[in-house]
N, CA and C atoms as an extended XYZ file, in Angstrom:
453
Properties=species:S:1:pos:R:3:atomname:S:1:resname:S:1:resid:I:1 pbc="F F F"
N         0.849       -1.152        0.000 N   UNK     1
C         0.000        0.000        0.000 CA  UNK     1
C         0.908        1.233        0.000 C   UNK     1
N         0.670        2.163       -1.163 N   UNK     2
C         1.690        3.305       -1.132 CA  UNK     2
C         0.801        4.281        0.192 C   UNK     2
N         1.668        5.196        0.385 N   UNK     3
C         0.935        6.168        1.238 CA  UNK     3
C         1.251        7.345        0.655 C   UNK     3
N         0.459        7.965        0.786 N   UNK     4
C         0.141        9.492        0.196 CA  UNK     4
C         1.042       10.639        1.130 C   UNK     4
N         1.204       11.694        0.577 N   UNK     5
C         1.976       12.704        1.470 CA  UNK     5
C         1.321       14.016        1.435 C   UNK     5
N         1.572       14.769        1.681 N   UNK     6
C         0.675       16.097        2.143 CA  UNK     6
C         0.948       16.428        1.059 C   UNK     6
N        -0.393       17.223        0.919 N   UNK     7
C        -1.095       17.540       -0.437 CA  UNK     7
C        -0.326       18.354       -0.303 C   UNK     7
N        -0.061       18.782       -2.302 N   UNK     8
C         0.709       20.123       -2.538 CA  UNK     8
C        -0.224       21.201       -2.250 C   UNK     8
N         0.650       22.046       -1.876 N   UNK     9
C        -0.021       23.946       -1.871 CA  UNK     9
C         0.124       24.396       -3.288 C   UNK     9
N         0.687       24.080       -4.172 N   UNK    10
C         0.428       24.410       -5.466 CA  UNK    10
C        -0.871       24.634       -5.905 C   UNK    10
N        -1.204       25.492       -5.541 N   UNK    11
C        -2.903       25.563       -5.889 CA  UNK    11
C        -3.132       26.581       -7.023 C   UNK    11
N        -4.250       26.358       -7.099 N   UNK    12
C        -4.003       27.924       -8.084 CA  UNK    12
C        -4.595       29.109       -7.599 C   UNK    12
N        -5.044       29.087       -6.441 N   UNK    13
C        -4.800       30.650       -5.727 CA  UNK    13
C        -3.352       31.046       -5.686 C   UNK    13
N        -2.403       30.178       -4.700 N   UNK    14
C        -1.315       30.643       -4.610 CA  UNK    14
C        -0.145       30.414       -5.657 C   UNK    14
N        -0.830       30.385       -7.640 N   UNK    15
C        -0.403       30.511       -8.496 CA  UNK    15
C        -0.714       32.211       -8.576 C   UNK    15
N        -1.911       32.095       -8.760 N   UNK    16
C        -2.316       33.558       -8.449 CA  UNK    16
C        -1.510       34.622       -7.710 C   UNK    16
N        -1.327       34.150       -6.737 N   UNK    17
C        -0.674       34.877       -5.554 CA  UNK    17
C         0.880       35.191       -5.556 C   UNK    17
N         1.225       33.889       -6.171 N   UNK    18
C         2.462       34.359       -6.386 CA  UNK    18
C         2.765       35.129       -7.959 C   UNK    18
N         1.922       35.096       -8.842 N   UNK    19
C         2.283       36.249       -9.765 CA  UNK    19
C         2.096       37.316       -9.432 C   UNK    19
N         1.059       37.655       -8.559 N   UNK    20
C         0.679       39.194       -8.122 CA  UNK    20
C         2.001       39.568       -7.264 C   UNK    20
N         2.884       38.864       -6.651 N   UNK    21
C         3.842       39.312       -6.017 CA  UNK    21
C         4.691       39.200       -6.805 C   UNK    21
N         5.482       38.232       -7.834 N   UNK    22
C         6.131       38.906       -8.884 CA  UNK    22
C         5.833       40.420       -9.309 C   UNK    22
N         4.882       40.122       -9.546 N   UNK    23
C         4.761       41.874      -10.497 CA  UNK    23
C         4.951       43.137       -9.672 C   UNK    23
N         5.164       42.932       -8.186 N   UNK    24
C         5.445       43.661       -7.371 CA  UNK    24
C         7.406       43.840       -6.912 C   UNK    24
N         7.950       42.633       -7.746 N   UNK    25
C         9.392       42.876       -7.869 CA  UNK    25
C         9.667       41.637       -6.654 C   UNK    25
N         8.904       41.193       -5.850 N   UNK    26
C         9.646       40.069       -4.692 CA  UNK    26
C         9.968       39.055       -5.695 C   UNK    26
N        11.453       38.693       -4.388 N   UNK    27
C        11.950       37.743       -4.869 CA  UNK    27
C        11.201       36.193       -4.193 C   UNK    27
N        12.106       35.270       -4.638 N   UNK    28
C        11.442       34.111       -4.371 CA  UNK    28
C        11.370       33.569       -2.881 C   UNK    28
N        12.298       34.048       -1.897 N   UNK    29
C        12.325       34.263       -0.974 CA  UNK    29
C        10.940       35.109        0.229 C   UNK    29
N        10.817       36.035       -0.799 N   UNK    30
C         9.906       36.781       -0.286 CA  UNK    30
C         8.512       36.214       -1.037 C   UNK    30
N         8.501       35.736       -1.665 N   UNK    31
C         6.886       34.941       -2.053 CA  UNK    31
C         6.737       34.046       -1.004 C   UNK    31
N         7.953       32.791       -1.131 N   UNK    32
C         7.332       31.855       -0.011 CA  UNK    32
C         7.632       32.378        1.427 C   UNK    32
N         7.824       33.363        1.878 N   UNK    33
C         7.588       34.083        3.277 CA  UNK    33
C         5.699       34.497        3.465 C   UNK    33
N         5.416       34.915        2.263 N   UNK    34
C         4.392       35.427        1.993 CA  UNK    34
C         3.235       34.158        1.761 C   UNK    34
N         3.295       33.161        1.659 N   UNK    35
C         2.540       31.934        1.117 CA  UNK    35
C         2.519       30.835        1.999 C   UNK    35
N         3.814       31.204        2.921 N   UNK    36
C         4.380       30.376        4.368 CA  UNK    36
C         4.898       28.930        3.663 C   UNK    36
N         5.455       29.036        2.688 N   UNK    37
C         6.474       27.777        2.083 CA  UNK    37
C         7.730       28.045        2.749 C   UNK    37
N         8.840       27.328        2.475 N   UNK    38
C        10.411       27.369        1.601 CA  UNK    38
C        10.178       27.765        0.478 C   UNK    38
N        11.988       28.691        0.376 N   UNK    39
C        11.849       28.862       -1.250 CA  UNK    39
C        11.975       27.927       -1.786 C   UNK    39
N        12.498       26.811       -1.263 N   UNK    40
C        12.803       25.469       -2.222 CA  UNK    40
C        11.575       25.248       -2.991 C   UNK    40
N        10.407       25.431       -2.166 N   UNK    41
C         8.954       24.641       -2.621 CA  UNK    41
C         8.723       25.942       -3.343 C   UNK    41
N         8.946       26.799       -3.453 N   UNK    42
C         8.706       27.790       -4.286 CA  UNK    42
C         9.226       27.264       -5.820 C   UNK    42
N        10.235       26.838       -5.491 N   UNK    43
C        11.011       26.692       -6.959 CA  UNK    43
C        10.473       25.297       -7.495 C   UNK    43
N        10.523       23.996       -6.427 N   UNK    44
C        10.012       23.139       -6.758 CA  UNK    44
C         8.830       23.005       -7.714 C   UNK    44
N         7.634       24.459       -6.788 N   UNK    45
C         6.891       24.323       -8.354 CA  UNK    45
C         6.659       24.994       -9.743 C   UNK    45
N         7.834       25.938       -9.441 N   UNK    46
C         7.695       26.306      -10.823 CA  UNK    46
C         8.823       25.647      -11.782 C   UNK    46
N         9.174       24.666      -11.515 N   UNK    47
C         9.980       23.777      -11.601 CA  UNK    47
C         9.162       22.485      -12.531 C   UNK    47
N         7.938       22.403      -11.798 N   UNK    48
C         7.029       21.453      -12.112 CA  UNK    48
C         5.830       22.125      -13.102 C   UNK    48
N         6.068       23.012      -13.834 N   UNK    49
C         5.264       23.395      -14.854 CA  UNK    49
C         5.964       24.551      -15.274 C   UNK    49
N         6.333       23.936      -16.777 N   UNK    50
C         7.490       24.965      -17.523 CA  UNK    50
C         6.362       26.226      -18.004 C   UNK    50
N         5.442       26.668      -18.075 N   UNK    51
C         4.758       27.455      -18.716 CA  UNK    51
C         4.293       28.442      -17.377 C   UNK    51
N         4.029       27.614      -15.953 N   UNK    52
C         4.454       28.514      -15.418 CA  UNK    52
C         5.569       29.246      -14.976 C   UNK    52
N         6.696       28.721      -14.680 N   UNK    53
C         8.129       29.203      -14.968 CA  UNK    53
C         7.922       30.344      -15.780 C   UNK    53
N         7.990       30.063      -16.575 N   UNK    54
C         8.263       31.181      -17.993 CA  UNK    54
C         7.412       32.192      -17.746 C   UNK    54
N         6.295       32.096      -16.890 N   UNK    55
C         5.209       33.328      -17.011 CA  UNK    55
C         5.657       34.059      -15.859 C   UNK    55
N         6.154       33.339      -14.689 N   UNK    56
C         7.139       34.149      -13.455 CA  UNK    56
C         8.554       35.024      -13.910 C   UNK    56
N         8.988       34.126      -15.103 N   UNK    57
C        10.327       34.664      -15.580 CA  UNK    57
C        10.181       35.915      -16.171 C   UNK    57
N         9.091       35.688      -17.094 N   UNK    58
C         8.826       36.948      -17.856 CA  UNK    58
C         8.276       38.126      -17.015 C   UNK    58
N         7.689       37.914      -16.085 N   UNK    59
C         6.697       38.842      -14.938 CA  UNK    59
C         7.947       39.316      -14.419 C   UNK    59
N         9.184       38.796      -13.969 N   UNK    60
C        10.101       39.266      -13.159 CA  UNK    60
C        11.173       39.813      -14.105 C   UNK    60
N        11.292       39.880      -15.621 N   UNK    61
C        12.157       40.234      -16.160 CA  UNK    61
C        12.128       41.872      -16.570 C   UNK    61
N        10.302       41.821      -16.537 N   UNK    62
C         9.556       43.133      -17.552 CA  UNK    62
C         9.662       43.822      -15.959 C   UNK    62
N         9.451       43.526      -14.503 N   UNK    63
C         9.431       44.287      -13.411 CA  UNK    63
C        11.129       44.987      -13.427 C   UNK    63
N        11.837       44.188      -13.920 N   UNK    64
C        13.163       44.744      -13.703 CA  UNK    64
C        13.814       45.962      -14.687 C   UNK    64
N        13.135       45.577      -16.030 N   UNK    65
C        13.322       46.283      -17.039 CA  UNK    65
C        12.218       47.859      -17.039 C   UNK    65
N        11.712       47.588      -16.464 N   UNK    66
C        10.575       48.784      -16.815 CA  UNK    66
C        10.504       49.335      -15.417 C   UNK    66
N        10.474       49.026      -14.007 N   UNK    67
C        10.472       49.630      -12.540 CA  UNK    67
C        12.059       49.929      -12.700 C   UNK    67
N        12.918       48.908      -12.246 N   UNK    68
C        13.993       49.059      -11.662 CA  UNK    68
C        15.078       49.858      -12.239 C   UNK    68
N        15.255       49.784      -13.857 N   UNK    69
C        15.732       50.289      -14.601 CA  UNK    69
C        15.139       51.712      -14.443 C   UNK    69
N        14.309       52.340      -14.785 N   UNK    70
C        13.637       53.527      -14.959 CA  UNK    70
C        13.716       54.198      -13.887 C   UNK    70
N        13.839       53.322      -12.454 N   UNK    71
C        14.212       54.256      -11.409 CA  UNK    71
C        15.556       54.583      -11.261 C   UNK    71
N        16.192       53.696      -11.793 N   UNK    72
C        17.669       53.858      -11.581 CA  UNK    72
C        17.662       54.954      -12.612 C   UNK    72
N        17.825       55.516      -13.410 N   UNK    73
C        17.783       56.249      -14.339 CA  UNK    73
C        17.124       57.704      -13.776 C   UNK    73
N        16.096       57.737      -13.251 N   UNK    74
C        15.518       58.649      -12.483 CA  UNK    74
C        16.474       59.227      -11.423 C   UNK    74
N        17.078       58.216      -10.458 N   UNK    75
C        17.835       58.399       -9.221 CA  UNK    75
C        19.442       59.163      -10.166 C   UNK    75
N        19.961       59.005      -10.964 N   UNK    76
C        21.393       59.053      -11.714 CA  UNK    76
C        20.589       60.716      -12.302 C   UNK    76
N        19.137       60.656      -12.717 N   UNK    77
C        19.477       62.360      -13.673 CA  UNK    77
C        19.099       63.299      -12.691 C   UNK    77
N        18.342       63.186      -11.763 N   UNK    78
C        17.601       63.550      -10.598 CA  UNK    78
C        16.005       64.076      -11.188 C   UNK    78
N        15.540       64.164       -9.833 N   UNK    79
C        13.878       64.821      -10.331 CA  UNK    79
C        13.301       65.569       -9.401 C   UNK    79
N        11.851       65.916       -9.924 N   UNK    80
C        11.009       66.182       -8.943 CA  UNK    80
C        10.019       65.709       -8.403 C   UNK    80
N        10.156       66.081       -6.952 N   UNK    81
C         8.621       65.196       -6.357 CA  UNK    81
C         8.121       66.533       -5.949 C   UNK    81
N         6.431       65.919       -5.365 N   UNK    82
C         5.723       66.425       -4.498 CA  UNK    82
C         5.844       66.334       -3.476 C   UNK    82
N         6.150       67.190       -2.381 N   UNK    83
C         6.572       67.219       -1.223 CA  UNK    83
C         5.410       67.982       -0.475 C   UNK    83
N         4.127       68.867       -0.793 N   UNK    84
C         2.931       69.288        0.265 CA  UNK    84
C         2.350       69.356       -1.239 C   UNK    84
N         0.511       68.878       -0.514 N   UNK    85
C        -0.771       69.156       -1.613 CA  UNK    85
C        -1.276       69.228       -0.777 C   UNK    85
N        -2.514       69.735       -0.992 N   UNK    86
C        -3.712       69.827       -0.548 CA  UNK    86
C        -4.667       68.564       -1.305 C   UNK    86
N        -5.614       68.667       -0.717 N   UNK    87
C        -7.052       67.956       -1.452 CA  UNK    87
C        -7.986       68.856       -1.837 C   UNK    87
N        -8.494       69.062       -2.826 N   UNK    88
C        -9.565       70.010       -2.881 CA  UNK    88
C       -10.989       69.509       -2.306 C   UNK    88
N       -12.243       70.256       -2.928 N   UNK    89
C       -13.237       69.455       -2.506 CA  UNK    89
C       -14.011       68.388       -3.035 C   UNK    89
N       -13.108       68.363       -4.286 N   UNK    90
C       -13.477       67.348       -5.626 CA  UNK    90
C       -12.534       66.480       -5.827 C   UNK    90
N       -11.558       66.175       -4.660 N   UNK    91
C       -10.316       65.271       -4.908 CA  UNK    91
C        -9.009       65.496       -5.281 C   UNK    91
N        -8.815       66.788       -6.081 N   UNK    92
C        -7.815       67.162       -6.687 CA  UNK    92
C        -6.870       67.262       -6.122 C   UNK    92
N        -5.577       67.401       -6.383 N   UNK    93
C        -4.793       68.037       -5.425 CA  UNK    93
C        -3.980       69.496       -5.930 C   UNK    93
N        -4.286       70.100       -5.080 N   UNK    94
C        -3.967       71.868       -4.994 CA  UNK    94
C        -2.756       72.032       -4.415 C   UNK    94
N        -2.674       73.393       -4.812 N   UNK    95
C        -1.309       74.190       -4.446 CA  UNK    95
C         0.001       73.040       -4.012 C   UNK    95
N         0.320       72.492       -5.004 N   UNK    96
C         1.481       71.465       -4.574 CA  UNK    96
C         2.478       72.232       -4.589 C   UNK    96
N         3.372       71.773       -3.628 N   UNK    97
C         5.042       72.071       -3.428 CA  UNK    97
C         5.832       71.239       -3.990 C   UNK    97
N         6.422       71.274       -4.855 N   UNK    98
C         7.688       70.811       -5.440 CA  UNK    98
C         8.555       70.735       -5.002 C   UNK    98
N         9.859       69.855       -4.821 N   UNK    99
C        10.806       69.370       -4.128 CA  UNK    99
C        11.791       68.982       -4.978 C   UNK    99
N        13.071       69.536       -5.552 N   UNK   100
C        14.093       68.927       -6.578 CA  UNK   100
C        14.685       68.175       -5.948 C   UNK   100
N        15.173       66.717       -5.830 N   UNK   101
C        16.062       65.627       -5.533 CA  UNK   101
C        17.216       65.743       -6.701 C   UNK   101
N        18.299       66.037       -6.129 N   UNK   102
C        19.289       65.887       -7.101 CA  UNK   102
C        20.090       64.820       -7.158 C   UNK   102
N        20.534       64.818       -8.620 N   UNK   103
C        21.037       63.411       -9.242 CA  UNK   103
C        21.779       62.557       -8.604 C   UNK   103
N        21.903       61.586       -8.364 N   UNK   104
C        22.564       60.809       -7.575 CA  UNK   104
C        24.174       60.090       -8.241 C   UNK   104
N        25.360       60.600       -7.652 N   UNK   105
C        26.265       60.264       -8.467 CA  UNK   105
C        26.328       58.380       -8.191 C   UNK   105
N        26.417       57.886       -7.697 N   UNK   106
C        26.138       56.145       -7.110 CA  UNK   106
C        25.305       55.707       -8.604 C   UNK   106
N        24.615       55.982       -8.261 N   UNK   107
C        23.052       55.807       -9.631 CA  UNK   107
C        23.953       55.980      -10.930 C   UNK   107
N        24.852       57.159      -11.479 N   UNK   108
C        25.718       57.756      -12.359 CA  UNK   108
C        26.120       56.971      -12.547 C   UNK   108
N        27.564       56.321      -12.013 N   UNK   109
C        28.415       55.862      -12.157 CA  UNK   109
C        27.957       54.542      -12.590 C   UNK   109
N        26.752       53.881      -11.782 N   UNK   110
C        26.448       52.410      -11.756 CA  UNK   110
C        25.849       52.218      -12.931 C   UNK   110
N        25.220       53.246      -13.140 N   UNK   111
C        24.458       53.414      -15.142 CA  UNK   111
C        25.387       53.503      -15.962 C   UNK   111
N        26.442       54.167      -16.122 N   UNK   112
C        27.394       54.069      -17.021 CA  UNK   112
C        28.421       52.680      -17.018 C   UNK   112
N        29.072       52.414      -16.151 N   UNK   113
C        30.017       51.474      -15.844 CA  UNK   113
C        29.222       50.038      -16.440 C   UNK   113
N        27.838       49.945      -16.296 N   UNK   114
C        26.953       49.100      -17.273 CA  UNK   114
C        26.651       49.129      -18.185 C   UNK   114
N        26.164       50.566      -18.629 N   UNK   115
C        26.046       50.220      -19.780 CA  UNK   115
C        27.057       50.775      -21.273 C   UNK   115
N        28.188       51.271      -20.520 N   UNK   116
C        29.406       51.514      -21.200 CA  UNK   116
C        30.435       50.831      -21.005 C   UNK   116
N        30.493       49.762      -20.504 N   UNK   117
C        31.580       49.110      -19.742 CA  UNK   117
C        32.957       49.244      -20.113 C   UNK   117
N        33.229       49.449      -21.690 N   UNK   118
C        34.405       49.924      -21.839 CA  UNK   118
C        35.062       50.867      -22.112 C   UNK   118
N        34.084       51.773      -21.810 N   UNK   119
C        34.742       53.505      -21.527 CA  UNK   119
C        34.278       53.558      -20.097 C   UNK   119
N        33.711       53.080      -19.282 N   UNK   120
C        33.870       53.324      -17.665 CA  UNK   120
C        34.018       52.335      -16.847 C   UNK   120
N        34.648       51.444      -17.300 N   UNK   121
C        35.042       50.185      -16.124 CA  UNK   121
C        35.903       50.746      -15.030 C   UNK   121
N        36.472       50.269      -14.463 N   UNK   122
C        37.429       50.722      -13.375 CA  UNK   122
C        39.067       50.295      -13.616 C   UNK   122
N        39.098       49.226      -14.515 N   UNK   123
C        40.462       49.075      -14.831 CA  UNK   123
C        39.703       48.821      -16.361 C   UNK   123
N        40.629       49.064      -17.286 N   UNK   124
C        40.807       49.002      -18.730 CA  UNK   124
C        42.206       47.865      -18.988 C   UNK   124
N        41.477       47.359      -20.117 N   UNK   125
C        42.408       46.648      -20.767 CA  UNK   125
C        43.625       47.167      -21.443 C   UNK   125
N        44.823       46.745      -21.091 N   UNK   126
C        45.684       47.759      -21.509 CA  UNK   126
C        46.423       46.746      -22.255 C   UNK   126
N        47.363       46.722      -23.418 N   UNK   127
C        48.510       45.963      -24.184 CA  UNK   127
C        49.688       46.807      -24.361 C   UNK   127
N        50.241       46.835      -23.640 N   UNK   128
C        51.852       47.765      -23.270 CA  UNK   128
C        52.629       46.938      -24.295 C   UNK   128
N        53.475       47.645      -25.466 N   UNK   129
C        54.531       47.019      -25.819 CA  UNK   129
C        55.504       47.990      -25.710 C   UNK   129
N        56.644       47.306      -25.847 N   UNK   130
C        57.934       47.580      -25.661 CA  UNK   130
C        58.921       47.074      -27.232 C   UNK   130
N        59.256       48.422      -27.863 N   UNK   131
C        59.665       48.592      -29.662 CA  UNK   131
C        59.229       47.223      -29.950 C   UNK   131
N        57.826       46.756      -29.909 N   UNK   132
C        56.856       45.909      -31.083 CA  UNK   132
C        57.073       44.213      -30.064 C   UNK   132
N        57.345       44.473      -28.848 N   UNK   133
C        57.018       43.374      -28.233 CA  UNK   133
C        56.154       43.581      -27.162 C   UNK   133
N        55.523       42.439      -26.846 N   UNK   134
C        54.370       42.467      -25.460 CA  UNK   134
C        55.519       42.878      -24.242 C   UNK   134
N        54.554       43.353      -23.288 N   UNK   135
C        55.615       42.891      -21.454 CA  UNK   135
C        56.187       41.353      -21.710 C   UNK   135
N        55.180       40.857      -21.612 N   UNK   136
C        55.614       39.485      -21.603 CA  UNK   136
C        57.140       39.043      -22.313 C   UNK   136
N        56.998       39.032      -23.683 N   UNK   137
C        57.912       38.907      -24.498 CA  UNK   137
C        58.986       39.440      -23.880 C   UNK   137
N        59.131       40.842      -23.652 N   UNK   138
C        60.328       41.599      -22.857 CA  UNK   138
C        60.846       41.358      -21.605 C   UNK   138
N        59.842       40.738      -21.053 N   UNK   139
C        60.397       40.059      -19.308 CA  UNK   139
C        61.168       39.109      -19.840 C   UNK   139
N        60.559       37.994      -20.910 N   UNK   140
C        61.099       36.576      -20.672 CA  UNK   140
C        62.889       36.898      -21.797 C   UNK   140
N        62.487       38.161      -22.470 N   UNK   141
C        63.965       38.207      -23.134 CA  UNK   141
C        64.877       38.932      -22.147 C   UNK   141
N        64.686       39.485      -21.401 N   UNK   142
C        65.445       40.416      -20.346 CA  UNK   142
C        66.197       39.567      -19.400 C   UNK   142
N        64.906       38.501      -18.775 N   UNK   143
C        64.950       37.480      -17.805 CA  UNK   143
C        65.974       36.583      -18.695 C   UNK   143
N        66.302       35.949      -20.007 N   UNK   144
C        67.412       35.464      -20.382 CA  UNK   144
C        68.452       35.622      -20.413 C   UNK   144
N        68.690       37.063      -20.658 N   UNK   145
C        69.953       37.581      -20.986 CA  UNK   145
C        70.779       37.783      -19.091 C   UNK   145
N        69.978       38.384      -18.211 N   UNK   146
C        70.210       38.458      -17.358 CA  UNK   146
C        70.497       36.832      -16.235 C   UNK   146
N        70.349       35.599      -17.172 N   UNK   147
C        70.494       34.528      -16.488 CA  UNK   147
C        71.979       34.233      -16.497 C   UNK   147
N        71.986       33.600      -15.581 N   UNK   148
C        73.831       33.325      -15.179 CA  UNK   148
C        73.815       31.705      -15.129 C   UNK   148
N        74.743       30.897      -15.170 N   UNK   149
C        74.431       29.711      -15.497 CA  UNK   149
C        75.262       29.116      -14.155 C   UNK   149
N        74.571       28.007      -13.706 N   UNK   150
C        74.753       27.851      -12.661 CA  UNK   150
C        76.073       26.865      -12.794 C   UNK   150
N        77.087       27.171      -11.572 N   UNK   151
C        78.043       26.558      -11.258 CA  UNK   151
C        78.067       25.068      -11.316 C   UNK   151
């Protein structure tokens, strides 16, 4: 007689549930905190249905590309917020105060160094020669001439 094991939570509420928290940017960690799994069992089931996979992958790729990106970009040129409104009596909001946040050099640097990587890396590739030879070449001919032969 086989015996059965506790039913999966794979349900499709908490298919549901966990795309609505994708699209909110959590990671997988933070779904099954939220669902009261492991992430293991998190992965386990999207593991166990490639079409859902792919619909988490894509949910978490377009959150990164379109939120995360765009803020980073925001944070690097700087902007403005609203910092005081009012409500009117129809909802609106009145006499707002504006607030300039200026550009964030962190944000700068981390936008460029990505997406220029080889005009802003931090070390550059360099090929030093010496009259039409590498370092290399010139150590190991230097390193010859300078060898003494042993007694």
């Amino acid at each position: 007689m086989s015996e059965m094991g506790r039913p999966s939570g794979f349900t499709e509420e908490n298919k549901q549930r966990i795309i609505t928290l994708a699209r909110t940017g959590a990671t997988d960690k933070m779904i099954a905190d939220d669902i009261g799994v492991h992430p293991d069992t998190v992965n386990r089931w999207k593991n166990s249905d490639p079409d859902f996979y792919v619909t988490i992958k894509e949910i978490k790729y377009k959150f990164d590309t379109e939120k995360v990106v765009s803020t980073l970009l925001k944070s690097a040129m700087g902007f403005y917020r609203k910092k005081k409104f009012e409500i009117d009596e129809d909802g609106n909001e009145v006499n707002i105060e504006w607030e300039e946040v200026s550009p964030n050099a962190t944000a700068q640097i981390f936008w460029l160094k990505n997406r220029q990587p080889q005009d802003w890396r931090d070390v550059k590739d360099s090929n030093l020669t010496v009259k039409d030879e590498t370092v290399e070449q010139f150590i190991a001919r230097t390193m010859k001439k300078n060898e003494k032969p042993l007694p």
